[in-house]
N, C-alpha and C positions, 0 to 999 in steps of 0.2 A: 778673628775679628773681635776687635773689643765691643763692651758691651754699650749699646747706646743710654744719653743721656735722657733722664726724663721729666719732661718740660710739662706741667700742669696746666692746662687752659682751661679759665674759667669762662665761665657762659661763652661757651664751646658753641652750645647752636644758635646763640645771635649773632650780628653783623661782627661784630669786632672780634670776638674767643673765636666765628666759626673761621673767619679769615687768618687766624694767626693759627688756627689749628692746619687750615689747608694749605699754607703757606709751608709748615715744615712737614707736612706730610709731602708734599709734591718734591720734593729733593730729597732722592734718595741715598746723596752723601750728606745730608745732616749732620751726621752723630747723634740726632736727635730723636724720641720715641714721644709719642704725643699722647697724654692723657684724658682728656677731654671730659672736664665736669660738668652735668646737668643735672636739673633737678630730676628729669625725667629720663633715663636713658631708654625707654622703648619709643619716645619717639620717631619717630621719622625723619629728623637731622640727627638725631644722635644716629642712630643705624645708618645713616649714609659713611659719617667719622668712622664707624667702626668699619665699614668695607673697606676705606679708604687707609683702615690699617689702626686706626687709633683704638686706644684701649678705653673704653666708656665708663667713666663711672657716675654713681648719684652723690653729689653734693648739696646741702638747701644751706644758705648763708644764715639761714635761722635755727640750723641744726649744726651746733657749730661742730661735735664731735663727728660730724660724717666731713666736714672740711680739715678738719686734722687728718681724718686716715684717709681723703685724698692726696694731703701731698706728700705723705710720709714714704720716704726713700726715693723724693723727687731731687733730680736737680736744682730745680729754677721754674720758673712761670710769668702766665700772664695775666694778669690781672685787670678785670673791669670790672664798674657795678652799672647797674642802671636804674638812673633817677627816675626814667620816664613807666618803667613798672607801676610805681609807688606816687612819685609824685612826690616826696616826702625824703627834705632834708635830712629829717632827725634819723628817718632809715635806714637812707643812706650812708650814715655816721656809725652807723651799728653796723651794717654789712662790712664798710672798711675794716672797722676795729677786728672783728673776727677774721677776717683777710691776714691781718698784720700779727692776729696772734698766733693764728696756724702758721706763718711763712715762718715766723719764731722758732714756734717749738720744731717745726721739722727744718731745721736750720739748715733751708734755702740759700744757694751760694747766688744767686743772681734773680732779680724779680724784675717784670718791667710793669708797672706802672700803669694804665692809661687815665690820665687825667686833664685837670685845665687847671686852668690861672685863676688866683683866689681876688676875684675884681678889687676887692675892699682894699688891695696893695698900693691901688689906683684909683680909687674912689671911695675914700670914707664913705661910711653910713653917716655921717651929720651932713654931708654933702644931700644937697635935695632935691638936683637934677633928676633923681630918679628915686619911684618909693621902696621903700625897705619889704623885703617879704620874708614871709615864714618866722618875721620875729628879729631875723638879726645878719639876713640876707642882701645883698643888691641883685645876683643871679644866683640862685639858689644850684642849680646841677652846675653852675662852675664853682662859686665857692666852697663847696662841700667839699669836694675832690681836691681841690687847693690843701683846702685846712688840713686834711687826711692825708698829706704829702709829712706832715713834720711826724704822723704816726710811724710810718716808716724808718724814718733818720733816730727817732728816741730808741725803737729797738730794735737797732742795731741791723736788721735786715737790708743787705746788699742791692740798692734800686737804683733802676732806670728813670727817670718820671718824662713818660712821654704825653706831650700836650698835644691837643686835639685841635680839631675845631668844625667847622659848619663845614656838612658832610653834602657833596654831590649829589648822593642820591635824593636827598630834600627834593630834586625838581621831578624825581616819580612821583612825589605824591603833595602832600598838600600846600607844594613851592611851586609846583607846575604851571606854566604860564596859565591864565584865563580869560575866553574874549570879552573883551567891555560891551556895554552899547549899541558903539558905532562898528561893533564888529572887527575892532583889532585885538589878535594875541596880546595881552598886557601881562608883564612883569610886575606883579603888585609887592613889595615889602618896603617894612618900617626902617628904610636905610637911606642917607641922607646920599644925591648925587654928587660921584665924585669921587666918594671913599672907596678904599678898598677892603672886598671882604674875602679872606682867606678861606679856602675852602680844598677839599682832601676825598678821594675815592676812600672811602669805608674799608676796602679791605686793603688798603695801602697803610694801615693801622697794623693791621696784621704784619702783613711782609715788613713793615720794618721794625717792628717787634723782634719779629723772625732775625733780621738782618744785624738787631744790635744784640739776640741774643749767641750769636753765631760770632760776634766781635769779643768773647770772654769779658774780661773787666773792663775791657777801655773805655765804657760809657759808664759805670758803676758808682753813684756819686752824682752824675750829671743829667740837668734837663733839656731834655732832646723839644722843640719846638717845631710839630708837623704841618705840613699842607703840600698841596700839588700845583698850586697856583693862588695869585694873588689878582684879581679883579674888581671893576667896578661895576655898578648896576647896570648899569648901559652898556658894556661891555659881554655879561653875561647874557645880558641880552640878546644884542647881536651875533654872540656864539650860536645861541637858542635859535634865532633866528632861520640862522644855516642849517641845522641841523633841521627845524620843521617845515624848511621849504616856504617861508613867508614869514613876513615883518613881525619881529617882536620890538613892543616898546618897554621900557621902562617907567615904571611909576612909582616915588617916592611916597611912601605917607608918611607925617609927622609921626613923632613916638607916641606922645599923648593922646593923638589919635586911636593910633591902634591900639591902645592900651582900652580906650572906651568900645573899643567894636566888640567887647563880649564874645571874643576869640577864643577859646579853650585853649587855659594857659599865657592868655594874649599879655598878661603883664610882665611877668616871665620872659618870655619871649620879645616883649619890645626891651626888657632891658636889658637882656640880649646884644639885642639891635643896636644899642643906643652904646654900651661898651664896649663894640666892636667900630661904630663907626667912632665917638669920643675920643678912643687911643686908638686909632687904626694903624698909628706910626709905630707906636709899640707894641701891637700884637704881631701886627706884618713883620716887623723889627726883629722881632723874635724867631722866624722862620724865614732860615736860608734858605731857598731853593735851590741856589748851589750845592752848598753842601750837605743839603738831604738825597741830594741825587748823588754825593759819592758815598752814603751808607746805604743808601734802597735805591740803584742806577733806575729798575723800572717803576719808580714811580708817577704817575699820572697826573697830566696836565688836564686841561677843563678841555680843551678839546683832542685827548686820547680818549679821555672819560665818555666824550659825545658820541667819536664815533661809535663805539663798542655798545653805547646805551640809548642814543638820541630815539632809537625805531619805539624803545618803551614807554616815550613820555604822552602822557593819556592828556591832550590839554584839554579844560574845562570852555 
């Protein structure tokens, strides 16, 4: 039996690395042997990875020579960072770059990527619909990962760039419907009726990570555009609905609204809101659901997503 390949997942025990990690653990014709970096491997999700067969090791994206001898005599990997740790673009910028210079030196035949769209392609900053943050931002965790997409392409590192987007699980927690007033479940976000917002089971990041890296080169070069469905407010709504056994509405707030509600994060996140509904033609546009279902067949719709999850949503 030849010897399997070995696929490096970073932040292994969050949503994204831990789903691309269990994703190629769970097929045991892979080819594939899974690495699984954390900062902390006596955790308690890292030790589940390693029951489950993966080889644990400590990486800190701030320690860049323990990210070199993780992926040294790897094949390929998956790569994520997370904005929401930190908060902080310019971090963010610093964890890629050492991302891109370990894939380097240990000259990784295939990386996949998870990222997003750098908005600024479609919305200057002199544009004043919405304020500028961090200095030189419109959405600061998609820009970032945008810009950090051409670090990849300069050296010479073999990439996937899989884009993301507004994640399902959002309505376990602080997307969950909440009752108003008069006593109805309301649907509250800064999303204008009508539009469509794309959105993806979290660990359908993973498996299709999995799935394009199980396809050798044939994505290599190209960006892969995710989601599991495309919806509007009132529509996810009424999914919501079904699944709690009673009326959800939807409720639109202005962007400049919630930008003033002193929301942790709320500017961020309405311009977010506001980029996704502005181009909803060409974000949507950009994810086939056809033909992400002939690279990842079981990929998840908003209600495969329901059923499997609807019993957890805690509404307010």
């Amino acid at each position: 039996m030849s010897e399997k390949k070995v696929i490096a997942v970073a932040g292994a025990t969050g949503a994204q690395g831990g789903g691309a990690a269990r994703a190629i653990l769970a097929d045991p014709d892979s080819g594939f042997a899974v690495r699984a970096l954390t900062r902390n491997p006596d955790s308690p999700a890292a030790k589940e990875l390693a029951e489950l067969g993966a080889e644990v090791v400590r990486a800190d994206f701030y320690d860049e020579p323990s990210v070199h001898r993780a992926f040294e005599g790897a094949y390929g990997a998956f790569l994520v960072t997370n904005f929401w740790a930190h908060g902080s673009a310019a971090k963010e910028a610093e964890e890629v770059e050492t991302l891109v210079r370990a894939a380097k030196a240990a000259g990784l035949k295939h990386v996949v990527w998870s990222t997003l769209e750098d908005t600024r392609e479609l919305l200057p900053l002199e544009d004043e619909r919405m304020p500028v943050l961090q200095e030189k931002y419109n959405v600061p965790h998609f820009d970032v990962k945008g810009e950090a997409n051409e670090l990849f392409r300069q050296a010479g590192v073999p990439t996937t760039f899989l884009n993301t987007t507004f994640f399902f699980q959002g309505f376990l927690s602080m997307m969950a419907p909440k009752r108003a007033e008069d006593g109805v479940l309301t649907l509250t976000l800064p999303f204008e009726d009508g539009k469509l917002l794309s959105g993806v089971d979290v660990n359908d990041i993973g498996r299709t990570a999995y799935a394009i890296l199980k396809s050798g080169e044939e994505f290599i070069g190209h960006t892969i555009g995710l989601a599991g469905d495309h919806l509007t407010g009132a529509q996810y709504a009424e999914k919501l609905a079904g699944a709690l056994g009673e009326p959800v509405r939807f409720q639109s707030v202005p962007y400049d609204v919630f930008r003033s509600l002193g929301v942790p994060a709320g500017e961020e996140l309405a311009n977010m809101f506001q980029y996704y509904g502005d181009f909803d033609q060409e974000f949507t546009g950009a994810r086939d659901l056809d033909r992400l279902r002939e690279i990842n067949p079981a990929l998840k719709d908003f209600d495969t997503w329901l059923a499997e999850n609807g019993s957890r949503i805690q509404v307010g």
